[in-house]
Structures are given as C-alpha cells and as structure tokens.
VOKERO-568068 format. One record per residue (C-alpha): x, y, z; residue number from 1; residue in three letters. Coordinates in pm, whole numbers, plus 50000, padded with zeros to 5 digits. Example, Ala and Ser with C-alpha at 12.3 -4.5 7.8 and 13.67 -1.06 7.14 Angstrom:
BEGIN
@px:51230&py:49550&pz:50780&num:1&residu:ALA .
@px:51367&py:49894&pz:50714&num:2&residu:SER .
***
This chain:
BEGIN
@px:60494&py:43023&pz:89322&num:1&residu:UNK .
@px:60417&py:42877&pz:89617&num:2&residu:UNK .
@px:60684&py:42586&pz:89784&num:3&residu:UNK .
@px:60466&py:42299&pz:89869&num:4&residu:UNK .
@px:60681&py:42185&pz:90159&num:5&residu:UNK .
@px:60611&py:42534&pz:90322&num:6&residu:UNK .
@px:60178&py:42478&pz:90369&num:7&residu:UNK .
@px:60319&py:42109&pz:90483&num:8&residu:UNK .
@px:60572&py:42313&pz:90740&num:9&residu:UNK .
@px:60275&py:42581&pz:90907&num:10&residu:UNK .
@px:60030&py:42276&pz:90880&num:11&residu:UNK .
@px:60311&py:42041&pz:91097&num:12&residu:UNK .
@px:60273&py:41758&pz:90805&num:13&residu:UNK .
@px:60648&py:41734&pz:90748&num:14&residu:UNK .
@px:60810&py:41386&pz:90862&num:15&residu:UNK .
@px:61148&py:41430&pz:91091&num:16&residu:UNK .
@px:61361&py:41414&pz:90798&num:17&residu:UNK .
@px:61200&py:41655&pz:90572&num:18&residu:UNK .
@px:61157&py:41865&pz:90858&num:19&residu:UNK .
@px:61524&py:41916&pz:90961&num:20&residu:UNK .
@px:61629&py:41982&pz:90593&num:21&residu:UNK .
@px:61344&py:42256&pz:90542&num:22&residu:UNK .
@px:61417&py:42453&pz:90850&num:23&residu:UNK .
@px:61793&py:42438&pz:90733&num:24&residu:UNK .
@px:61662&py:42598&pz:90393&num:25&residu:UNK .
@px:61483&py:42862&pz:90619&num:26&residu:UNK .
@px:61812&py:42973&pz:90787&num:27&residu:UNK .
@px:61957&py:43050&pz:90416&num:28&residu:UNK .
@px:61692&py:43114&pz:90190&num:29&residu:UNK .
@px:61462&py:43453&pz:90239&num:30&residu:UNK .
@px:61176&py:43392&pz:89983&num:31&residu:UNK .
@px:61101&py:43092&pz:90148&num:32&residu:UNK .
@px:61085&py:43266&pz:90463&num:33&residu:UNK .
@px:60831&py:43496&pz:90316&num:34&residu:UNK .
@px:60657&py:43233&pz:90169&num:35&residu:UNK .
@px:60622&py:43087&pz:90508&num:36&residu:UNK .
@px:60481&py:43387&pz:90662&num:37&residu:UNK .
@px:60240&py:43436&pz:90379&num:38&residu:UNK .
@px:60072&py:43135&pz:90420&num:39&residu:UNK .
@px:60118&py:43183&pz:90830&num:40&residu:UNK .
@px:59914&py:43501&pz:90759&num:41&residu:UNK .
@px:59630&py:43351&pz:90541&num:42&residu:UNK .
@px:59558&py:43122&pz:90805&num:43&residu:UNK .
@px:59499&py:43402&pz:91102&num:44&residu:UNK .
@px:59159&py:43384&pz:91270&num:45&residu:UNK .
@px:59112&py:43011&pz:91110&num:46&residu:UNK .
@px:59237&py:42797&pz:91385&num:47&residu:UNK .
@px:58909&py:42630&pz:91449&num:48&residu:UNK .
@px:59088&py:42314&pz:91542&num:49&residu:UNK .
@px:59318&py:42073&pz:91478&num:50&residu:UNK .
@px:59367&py:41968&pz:91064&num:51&residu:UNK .
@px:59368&py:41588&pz:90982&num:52&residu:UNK .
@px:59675&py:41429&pz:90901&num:53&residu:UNK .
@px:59792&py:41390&pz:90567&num:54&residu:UNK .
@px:59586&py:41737&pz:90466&num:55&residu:UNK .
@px:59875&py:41907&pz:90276&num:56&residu:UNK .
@px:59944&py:41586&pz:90111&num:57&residu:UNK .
@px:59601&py:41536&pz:89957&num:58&residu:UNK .
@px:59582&py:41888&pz:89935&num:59&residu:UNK .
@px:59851&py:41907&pz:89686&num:60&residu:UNK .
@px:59744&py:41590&pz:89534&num:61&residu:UNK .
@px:59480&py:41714&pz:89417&num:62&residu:UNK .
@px:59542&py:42025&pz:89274&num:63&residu:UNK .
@px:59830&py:41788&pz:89083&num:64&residu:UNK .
@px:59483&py:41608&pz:88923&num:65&residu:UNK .
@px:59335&py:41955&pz:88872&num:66&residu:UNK .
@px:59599&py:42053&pz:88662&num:67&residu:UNK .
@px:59655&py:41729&pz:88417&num:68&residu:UNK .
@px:59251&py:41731&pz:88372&num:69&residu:UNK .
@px:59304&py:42081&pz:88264&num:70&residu:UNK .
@px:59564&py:41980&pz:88042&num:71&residu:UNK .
@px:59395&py:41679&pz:87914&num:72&residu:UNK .
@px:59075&py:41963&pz:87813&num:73&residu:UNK .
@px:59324&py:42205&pz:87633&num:74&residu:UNK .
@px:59349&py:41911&pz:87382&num:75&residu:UNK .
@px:59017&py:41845&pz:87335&num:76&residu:UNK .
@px:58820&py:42024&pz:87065&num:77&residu:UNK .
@px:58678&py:42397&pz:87046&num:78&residu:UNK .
@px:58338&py:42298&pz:87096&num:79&residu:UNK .
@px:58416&py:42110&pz:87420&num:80&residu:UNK .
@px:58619&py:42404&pz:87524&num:81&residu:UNK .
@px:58318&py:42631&pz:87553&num:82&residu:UNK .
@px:58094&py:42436&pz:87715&num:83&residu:UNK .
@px:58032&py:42501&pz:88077&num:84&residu:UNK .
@px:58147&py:42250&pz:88325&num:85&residu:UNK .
@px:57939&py:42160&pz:88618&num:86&residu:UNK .
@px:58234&py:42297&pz:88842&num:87&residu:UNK .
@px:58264&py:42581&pz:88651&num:88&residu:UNK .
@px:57865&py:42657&pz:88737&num:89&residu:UNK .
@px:57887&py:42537&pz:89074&num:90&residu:UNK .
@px:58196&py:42774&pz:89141&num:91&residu:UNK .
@px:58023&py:43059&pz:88999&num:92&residu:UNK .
@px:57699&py:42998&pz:89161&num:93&residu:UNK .
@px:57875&py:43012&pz:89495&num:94&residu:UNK .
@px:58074&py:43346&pz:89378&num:95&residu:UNK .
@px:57734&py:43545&pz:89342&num:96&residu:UNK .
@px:57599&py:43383&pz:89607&num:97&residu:UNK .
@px:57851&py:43515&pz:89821&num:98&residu:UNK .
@px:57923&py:43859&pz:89670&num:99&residu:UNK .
@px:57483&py:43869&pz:89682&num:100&residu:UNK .
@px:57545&py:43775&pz:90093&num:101&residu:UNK .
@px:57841&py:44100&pz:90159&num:102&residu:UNK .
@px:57623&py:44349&pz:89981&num:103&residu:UNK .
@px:57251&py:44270&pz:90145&num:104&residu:UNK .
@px:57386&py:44433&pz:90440&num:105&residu:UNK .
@px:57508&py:44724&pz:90232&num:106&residu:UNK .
@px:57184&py:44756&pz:90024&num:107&residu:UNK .
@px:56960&py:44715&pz:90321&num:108&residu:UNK .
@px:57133&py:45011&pz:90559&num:109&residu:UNK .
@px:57104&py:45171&pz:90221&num:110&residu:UNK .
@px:56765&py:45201&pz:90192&num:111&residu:UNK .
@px:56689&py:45262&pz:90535&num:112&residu:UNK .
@px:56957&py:45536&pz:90531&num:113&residu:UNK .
@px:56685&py:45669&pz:90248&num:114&residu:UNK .
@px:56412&py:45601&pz:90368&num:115&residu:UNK .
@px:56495&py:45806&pz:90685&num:116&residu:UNK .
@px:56651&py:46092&pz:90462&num:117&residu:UNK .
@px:56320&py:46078&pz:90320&num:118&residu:UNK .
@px:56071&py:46126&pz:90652&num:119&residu:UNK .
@px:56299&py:46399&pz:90808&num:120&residu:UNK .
@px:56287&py:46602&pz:90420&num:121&residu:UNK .
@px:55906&py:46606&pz:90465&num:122&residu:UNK .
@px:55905&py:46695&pz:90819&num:123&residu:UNK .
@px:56136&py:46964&pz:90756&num:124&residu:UNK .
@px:55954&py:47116&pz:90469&num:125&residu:UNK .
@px:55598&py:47068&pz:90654&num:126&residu:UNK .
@px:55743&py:47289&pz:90916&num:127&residu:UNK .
@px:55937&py:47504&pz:90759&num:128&residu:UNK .
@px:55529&py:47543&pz:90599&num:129&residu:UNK .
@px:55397&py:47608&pz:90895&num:130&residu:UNK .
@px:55653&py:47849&pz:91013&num:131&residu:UNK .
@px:55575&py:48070&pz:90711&num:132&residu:UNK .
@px:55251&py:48034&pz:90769&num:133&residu:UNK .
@px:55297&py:48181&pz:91138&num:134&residu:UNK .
@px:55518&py:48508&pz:90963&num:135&residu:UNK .
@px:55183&py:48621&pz:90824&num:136&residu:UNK .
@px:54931&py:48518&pz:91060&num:137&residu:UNK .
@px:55034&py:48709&pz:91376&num:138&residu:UNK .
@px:55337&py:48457&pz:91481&num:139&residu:UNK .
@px:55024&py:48178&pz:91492&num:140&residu:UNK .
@px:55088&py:47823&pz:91360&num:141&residu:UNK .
@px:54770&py:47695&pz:91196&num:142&residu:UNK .
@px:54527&py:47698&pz:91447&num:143&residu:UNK .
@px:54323&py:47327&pz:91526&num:144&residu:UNK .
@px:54005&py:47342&pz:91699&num:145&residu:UNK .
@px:53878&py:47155&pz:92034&num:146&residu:UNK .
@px:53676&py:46954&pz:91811&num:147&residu:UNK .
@px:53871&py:46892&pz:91511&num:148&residu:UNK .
@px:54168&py:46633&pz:91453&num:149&residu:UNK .
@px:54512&py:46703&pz:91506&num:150&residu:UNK .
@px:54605&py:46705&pz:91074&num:151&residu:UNK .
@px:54356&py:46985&pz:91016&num:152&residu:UNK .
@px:54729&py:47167&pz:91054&num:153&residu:UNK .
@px:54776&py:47075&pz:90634&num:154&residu:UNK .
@px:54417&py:47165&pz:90537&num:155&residu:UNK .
@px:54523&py:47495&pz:90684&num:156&residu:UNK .
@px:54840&py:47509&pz:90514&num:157&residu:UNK .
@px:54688&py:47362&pz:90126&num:158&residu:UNK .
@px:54367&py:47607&pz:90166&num:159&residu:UNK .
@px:54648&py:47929&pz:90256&num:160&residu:UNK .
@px:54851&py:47852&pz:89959&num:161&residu:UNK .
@px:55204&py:47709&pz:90169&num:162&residu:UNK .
@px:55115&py:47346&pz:90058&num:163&residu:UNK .
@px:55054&py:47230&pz:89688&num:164&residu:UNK .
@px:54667&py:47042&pz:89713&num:165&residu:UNK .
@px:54756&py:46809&pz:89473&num:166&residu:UNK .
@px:55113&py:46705&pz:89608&num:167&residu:UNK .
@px:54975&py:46696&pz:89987&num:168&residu:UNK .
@px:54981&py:46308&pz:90033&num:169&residu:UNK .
@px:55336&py:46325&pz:89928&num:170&residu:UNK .
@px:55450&py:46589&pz:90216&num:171&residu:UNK .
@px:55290&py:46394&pz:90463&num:172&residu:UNK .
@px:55395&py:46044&pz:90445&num:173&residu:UNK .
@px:55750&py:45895&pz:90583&num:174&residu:UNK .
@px:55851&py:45594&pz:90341&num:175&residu:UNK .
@px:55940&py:45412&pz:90667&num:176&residu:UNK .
@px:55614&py:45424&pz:90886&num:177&residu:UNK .
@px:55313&py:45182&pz:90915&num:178&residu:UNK .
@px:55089&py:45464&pz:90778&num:179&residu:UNK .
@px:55327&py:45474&pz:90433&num:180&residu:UNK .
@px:55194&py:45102&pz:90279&num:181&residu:UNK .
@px:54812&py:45250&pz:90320&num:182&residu:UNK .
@px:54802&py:45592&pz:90271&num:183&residu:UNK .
@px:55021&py:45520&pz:89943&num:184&residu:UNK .
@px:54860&py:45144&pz:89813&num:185&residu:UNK .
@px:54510&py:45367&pz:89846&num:186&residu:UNK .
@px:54421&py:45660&pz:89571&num:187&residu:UNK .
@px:54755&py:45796&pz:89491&num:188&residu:UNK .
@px:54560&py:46054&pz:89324&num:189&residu:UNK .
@px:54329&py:46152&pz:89561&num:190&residu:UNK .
@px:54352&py:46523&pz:89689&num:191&residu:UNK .
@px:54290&py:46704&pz:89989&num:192&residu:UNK .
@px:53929&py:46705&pz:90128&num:193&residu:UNK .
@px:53791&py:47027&pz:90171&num:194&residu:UNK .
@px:53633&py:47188&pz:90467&num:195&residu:UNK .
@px:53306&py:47102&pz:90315&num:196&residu:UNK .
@px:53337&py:46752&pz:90220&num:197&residu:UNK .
@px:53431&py:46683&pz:90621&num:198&residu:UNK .
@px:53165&py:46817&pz:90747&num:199&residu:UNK .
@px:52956&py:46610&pz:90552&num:200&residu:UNK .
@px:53194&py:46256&pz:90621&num:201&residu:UNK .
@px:53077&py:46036&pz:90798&num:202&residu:UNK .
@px:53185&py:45696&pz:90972&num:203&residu:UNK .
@px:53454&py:45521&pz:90835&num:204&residu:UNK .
@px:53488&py:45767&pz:90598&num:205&residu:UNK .
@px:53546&py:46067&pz:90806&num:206&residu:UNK .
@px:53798&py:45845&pz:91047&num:207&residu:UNK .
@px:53991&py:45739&pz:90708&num:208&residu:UNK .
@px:54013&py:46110&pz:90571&num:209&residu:UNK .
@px:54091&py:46206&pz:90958&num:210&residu:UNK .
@px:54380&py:45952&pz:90990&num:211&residu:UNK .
@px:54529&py:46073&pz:90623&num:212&residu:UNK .
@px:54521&py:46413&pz:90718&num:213&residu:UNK .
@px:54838&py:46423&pz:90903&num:214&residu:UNK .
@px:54973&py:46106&pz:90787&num:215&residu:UNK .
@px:55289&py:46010&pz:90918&num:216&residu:UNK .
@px:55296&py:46270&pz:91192&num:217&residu:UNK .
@px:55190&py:46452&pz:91468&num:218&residu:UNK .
@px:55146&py:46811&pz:91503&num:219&residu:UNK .
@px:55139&py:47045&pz:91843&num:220&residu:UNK .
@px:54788&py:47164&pz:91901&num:221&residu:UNK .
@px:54713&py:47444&pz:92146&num:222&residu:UNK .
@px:54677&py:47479&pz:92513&num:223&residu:UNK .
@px:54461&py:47634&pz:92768&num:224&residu:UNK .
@px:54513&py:48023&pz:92919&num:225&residu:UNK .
@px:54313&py:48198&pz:93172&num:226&residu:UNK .
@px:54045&py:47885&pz:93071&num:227&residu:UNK .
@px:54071&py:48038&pz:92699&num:228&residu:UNK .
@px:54200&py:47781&pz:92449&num:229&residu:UNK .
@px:54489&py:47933&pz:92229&num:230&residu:UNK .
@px:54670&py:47839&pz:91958&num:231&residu:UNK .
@px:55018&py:47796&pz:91932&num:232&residu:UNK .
@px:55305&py:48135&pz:91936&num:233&residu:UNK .
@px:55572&py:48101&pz:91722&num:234&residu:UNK .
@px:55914&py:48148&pz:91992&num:235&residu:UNK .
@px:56154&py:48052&pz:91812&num:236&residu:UNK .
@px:56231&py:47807&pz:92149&num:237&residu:UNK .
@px:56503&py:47522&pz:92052&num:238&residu:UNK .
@px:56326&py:47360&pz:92344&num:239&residu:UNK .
@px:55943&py:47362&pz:92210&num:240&residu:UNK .
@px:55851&py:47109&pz:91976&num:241&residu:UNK .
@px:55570&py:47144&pz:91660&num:242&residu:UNK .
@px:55611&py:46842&pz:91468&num:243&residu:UNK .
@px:55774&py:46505&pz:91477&num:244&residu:UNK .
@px:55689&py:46080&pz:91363&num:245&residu:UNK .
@px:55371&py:46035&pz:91533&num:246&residu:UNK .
@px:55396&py:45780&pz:91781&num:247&residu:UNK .
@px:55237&py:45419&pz:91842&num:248&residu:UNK .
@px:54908&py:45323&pz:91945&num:249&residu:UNK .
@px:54945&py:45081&pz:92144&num:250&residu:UNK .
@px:54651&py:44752&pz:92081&num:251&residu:UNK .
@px:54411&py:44934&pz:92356&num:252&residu:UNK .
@px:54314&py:45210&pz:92134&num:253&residu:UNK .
@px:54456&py:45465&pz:92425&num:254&residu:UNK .
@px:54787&py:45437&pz:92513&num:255&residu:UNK .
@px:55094&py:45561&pz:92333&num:256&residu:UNK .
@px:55460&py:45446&pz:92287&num:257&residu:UNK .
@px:55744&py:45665&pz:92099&num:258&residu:UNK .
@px:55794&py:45594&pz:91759&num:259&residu:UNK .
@px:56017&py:45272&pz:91585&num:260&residu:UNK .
@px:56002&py:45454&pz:91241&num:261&residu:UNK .
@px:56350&py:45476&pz:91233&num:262&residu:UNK .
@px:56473&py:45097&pz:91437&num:263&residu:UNK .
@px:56480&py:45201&pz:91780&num:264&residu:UNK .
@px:56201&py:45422&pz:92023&num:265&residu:UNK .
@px:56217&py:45730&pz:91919&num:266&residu:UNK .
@px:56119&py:46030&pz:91700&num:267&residu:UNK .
@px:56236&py:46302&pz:91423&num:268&residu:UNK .
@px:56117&py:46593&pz:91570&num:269&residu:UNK .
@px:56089&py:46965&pz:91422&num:270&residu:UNK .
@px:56161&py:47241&pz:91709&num:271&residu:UNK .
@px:56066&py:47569&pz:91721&num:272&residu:UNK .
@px:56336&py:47713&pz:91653&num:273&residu:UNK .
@px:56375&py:47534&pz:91264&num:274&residu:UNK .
@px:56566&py:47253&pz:91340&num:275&residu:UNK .
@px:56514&py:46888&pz:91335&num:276&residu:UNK .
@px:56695&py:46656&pz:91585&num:277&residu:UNK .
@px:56624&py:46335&pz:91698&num:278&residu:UNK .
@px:56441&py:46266&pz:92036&num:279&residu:UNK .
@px:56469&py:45875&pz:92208&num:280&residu:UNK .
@px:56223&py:45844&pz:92402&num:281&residu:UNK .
@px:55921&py:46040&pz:92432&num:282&residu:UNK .
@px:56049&py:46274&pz:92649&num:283&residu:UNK .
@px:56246&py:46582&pz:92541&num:284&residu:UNK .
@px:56581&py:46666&pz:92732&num:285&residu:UNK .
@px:56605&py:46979&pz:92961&num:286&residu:UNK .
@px:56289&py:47067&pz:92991&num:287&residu:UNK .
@px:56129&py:46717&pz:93059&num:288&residu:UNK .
@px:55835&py:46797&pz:92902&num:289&residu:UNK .
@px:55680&py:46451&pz:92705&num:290&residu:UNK .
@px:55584&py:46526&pz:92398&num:291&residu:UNK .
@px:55268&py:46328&pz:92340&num:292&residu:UNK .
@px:55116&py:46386&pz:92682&num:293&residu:UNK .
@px:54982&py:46647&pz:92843&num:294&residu:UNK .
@px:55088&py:46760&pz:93201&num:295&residu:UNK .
@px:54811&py:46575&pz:93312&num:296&residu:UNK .
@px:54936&py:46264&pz:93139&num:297&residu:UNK .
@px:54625&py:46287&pz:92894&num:298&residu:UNK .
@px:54659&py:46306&pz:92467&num:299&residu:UNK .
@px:54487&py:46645&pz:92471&num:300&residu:UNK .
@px:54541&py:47038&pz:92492&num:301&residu:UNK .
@px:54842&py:47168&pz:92669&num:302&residu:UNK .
@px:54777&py:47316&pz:92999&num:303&residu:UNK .
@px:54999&py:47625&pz:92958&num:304&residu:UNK .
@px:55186&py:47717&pz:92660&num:305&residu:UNK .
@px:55508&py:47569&pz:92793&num:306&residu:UNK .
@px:55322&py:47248&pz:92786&num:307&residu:UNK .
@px:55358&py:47136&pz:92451&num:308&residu:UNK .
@px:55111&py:46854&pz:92315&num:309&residu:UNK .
@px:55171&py:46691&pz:91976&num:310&residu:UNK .
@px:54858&py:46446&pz:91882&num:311&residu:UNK .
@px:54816&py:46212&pz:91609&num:312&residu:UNK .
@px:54681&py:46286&pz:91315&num:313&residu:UNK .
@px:54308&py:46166&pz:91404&num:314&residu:UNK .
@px:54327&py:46249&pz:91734&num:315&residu:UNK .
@px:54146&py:46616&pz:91900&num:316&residu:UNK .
@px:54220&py:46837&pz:92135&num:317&residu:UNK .
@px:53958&py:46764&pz:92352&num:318&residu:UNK .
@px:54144&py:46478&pz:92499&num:319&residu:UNK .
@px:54192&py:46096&pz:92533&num:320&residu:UNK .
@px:54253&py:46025&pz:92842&num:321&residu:UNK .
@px:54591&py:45845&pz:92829&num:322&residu:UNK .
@px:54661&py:45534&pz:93102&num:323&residu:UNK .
@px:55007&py:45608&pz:93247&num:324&residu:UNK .
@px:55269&py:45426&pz:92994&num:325&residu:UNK .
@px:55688&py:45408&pz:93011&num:326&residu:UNK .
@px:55824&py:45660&pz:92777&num:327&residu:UNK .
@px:56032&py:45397&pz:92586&num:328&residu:UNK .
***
C-alpha cells in the first residue's frame, strides 16, 4: 500500500517539518523509495501545469470518505447491496466509453485493411481470367472493339467459360469504390447482359449496363499498328499494365484523376507479368508511361503497343479527348 506522505512528497504538498522527516525516512527506508518512484513514474507525460495547493490533502480526504461510505453500505441490507449506484453506472459508462474510443481506430483500419484485401482478390482473379483466356486464344487478351466500352473484357470472359455468369457482379466490384454502394444496392441478382440484349439497349439503359460492365475497374484496350487496330499480346512485361481501380472522373465529364479507393491517389494495378502492385499516381515508374492516357494525352487506343491505355468501364476506344490534368 501506498504511503500517503509520498503523492504529498512528488506533488511538493509537504510543510518544512514533514518534509525534513520524510526525506530522512528516504535515506533508510527502500520501499518507500520505490514507492516514490512509482508514483514519480505514473505521473510522466502529465505535467500540464502546476497542481493547486492542498491537492494531496483533499485527495486523500476523500478517498478516507470513500472508504467509510463503503463501510457504512456493507451493513446495510442484501437488497441495497445489489442495487446499482449512480457512481457505479456513471463509472462504467465512462469504462465502455473509453475502451469503445481505443478500439474505433482498431476496427476502422480493420475494415479498410478488408476492404482493400477484398478489391486486389478480384483484380487478381479477373486477370489471372484474362490471362487464361490469352493461353488459348493466340496470347490475345479479350479483344474490345473501337466502338464498344472498355468492360466488354468480362462479357468476353463469362460468354468463353473463364467467368461464372451468375457470380460476375461479384468479380467486378471493390467493396471500397464509389461504384460498390450502386452496382451492389441495385439487382444483386441480375446477370450478365448478353451480346444481344446490348445491341438492343438503349439510353440510360445501355449507359447503366455499360458502366456495370467493368465495375470497379479499368481494363487495357488495344492500340493502333501500321493504322490497323490490334488487340492486346500477352508479354509477360512486369512493366505493361492490363487491369487496375479505375480512376476518377473528374465533375467535367472528361478529365481523369488516379484513384482514392484505397485513402490516397493511387491504384491496384495487375501487370503483365501476373502480379499486382500498387501504382501512386497515374503514372507507372520506369517506363513513364500514364496509364489512363494515351500518348497523345487522350482516354482512347494506344498508339503503339508499348503504349498501354486502360479505360473505364463505359468508356471506348475511339477516344475522349482528355484536357491535360496533374497525375496526382
């Protein structure tokens, strides 16, 4: 148990007197050394400023009061012994209060920890898709049209058998995007449109099924050779992207910033070569190559093959012609 005179001593409370005599019992008596330093110690970082006179005093008066009231209800009978105090609710109101305050942190990084775990999964296993896709279609990823949007990539994959039709809104969404609240709040259970029902789609209904397509992310469409459109070689290049979060639009309708998905500008994004690393910015080391922009600066078709493109979901090939935007 704790010697009162030692808070009094580290709090400076202890008249002239009492003062002399207690450092005396310091020189000879260890514990209360210890004691000293203990409460020395529970005190570090809390020297916010200078305590009141007479703290200690009424400190330890106090908990004196404390004590005989507790007495004084350890007489009383069993029925008053159970019943709550309002202390006793205040006291543990403030507990869970606090213990709720140290683990929102926790729970939140949590979730987003999740949540990203979640979007990278999906990318990975929509490439890893269209990679085995390319294996049996002469090294081609799935092949989108001038005119058609950018997510015509999963039709593709759900109509060749490397993507289940009925799980497709599940592959395609990141829990963490704008386009997850939407695509998911809408038909849960509606499947992939056929080739047929888009040509017939019309207005908002074609730009809807357009923008679900792809969902969450943007795919590479081809590029121009010899003034021949192609579609994209599988290289195997660590350098040459296929997939990744598709990016902003910005309130214009045109321009384009990298993606906040994930906190901060930037993207997941699926290479060539199988793996999936993380890109700030929208521009991918080494090769300096952006990856929502043409060389041109446009969202359309490469220009060569090195120049890799990677449009949103509703977005074509033919091009939107991009004003010139920061890459953060």
């Amino acid at each position: 148990m704790c010697d009162p005179k030692a808070v009094s001593y580290v709090f400076g409370e202890l008249a002239d007197e009492e003062l002399a005599e207690f450092e005396l019992r310091l020189l000879n008596d260890p514990e209360l050394r210890e004691q000293v330093e203990r409460v020395r110690e529970s005190l570090d970082g809390c020297e916010g400023g200078t305590c009141p006179r007479g703290l200690a005093d009424r400190t330890f008066h106090e908990i004196r009061a404390a004590r005989a009231l507790a007495a004084c209800e350890a007489l009383a009978s069993p029925a008053s012994r159970c019943r709550w105090s309002l202390a006793d609710v205040t006291l543990g109101s403030l507990a869970i209060a606090a213990v709720l305050m140290l683990a929102a942190p926790a729970v939140l990084a949590s979730r987003e920890t999740a949540r990203n775990t979640a979007c990278v999964h999906n990318l990975e296993r929509l490439g890893q898709a269209s990679m085995n896709y390319a294996t049996y279609h002469q090294r081609r990823y799935p092949h989108v049209s001038l005119d058609e949007n950018a997510g015509r990539f999963v039709l593709r994959l759900v109509d060749s058998g490397y993507l289940p039709r009925s799980e497709w809104t599940s592959w395609v969404v990141c829990p963490s995007s704008p386009e997850a609240e939407w695509m998911l709040d809408a038909d849960a259970n509606q499947r992939m449109p056929t080739a047929e029902q888009l040509s017939v789609a019309r207005g908002e209904q074609l730009v809807s099924l357009q923008r679900r397509m792809g969902g969450s992310y943007a795919y590479r469409v081809g590029y121009f050779e010899s003034c021949q459109y192609q579609s994209v070689q599988k290289r195997s290049d660590c350098r040459s992207a296929l997939l990744s979060d598709a990016p902003r639009l910005c309130a214009d309708g045109r321009s384009i910033r990298a993606s906040f998905n994930h906190g901060v500008a930037g993207q997941n994004v699926f290479f060539d070569d199988g793996q999936v690393r993380r890109v700030v910015g929208c521009i991918v080391p080494v090769v300096n190559d952006h990856l929502f922009l043409n060389a041109s600066g446009d969202r359309a078709s490469g220009q060569t093959w090195r120049d890799a493109v990677l449009l949103r979901s509703e977005d074509c090939p033919w091009g939107h012609p991009t004003p010139a935007t920061p890459s953060f």
